[in-house]
Phi, psi and omega in degrees: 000138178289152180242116150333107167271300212236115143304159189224035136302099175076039189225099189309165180280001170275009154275309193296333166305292196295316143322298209284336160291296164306317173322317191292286176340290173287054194002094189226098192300118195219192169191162165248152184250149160265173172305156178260144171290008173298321245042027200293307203260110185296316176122178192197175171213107173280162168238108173330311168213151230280354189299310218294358201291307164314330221254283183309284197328332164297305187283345155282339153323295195301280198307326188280330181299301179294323148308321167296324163307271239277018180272346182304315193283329169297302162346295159309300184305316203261020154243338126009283155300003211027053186247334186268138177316121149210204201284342167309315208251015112350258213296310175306320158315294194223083187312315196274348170291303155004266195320288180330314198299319201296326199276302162339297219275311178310321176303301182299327173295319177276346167299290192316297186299343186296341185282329184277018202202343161272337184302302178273348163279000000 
């Protein structure tokens, strides 16, 4: 029976590759579901069979562990470079998507805070 290893939520398509590549490497026999165009369902990365699920789970420690150095140190380097996005080159690129978002997040905040600031006034 199949096993979930990875919701493939908030899951680039290079990381889902690269699993799916380790898995092949140890022979670990898997398939993927895609995302519903709904958004209901995110997609997944299954394992044919449930024995082998300890077994990925180990080797996903290991890949995940080792991906976080190195997704840091590329992180580090391109800010290093002044090559990685930030809210400076954000904002100098694309200003009024900035602003909107800025307006927005305000807008949301004071709807939440508006009951409590009529309550006490």
């Amino acid at each position: 029976m199949a096993k979930l290893l990875l919701n493939l939520r908030n899951v680039g398509e290079d990381e889902s590759r690269e699993v799916g590549e380790l898995l092949d490497r140890h022979g670990i026999a898997w398939y993927r579901t895609e995302p519903s165009p709904w958004g209901i369902s995110f997609g997944g990365i299954w394992l044919r069979e449930r024995e082998d699920h300890p077994r990925a789970k180990e080797l996903m420690a290991a890949y995940q562990a080792e991906r976080s150095r190195r997704v840091r140190a590329e992180r580090e380097a391109a800010l290093r470079d002044g090559t990685a996005e930030t809210f400076r080159s954000l904002f100098r690129r694309r200003p009024l998507y900035v602003l909107a978002v800025l307006l927005g997040m305000l807008a949301a905040a004071a709807l939440v805070l508006l009951p409590f600031m009529l309550l006490r006034g």
